[in-house]
C-alpha positions in Angstrom: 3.2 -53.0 3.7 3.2 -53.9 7.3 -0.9 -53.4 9.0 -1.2 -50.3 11.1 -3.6 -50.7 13.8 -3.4 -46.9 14.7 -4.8 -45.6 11.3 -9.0 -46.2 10.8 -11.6 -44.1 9.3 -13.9 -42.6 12.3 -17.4 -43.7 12.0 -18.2 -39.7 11.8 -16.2 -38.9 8.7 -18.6 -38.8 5.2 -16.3 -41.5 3.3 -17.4 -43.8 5.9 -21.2 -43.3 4.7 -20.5 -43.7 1.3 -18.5 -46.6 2.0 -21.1 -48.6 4.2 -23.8 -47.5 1.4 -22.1 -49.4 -1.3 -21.3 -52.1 0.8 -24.5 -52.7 1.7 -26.2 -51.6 -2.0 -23.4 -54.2 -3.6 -23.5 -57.3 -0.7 -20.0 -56.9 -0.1 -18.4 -57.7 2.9 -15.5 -55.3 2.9 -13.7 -52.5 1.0 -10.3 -51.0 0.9 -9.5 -47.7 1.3 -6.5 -46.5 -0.1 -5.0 -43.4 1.6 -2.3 -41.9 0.2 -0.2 -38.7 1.3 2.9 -37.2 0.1 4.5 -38.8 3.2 3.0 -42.4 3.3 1.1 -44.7 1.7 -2.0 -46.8 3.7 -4.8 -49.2 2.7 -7.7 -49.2 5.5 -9.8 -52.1 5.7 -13.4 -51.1 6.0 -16.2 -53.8 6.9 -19.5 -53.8 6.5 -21.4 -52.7 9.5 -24.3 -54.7 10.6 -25.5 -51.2 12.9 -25.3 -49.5 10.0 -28.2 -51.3 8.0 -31.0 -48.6 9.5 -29.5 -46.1 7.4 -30.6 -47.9 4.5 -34.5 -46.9 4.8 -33.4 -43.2 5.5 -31.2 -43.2 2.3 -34.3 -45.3 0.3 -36.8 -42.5 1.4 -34.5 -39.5 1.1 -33.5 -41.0 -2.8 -37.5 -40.8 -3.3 -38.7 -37.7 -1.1 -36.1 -35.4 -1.7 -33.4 -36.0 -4.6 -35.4 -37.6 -7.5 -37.7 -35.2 -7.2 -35.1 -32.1 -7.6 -33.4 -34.2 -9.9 -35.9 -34.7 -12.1 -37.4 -31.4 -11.9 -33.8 -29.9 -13.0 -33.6 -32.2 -16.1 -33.7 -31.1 -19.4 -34.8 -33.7 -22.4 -32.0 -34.4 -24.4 -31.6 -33.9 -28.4 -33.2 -37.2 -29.5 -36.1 -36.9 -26.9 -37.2 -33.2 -28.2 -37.9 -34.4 -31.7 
């Protein structure tokens, strides 16, 4: 597979979020994204980006603030922990 410089994932797009989250969460440097359509086939290299590391605070204190909390609220004990 020859590189294709005119294929990337724009900064905008929510894959690249998630991406840059688990890069930073996991310490890796990189990740490949496989794209594939019915009409080609492309893995985009993704690498971690060092402006991205302020998002990490806002996704620590929206974790904490906003989804534990629903999350919790919305869970129902299991089996074993209603006996």
């Amino acid at each position: 597979m020859k590189p294709r410089g005119d294929i990337f994932l724009p900064q905008k797009e929510d894959y690249y979020a998630q991406i840059q989250g688990q890069l930073y969460l996991t310490g890796t440097k990189y990740c490949d994204l496989a794209v594939w359509t019915l009409k080609d086939f492309v893995i985009i290299r993704i690498e971690r980006n060092p402006a991205w590391a302020e998002n990490i605070a806002k996704l620590i204190r929206f974790y904490y603030e906003r989804f534990y909390p629903m999350f919790a609220e919305n869970s129902t004990p299991s089996e074993a922990e209603k006996d």
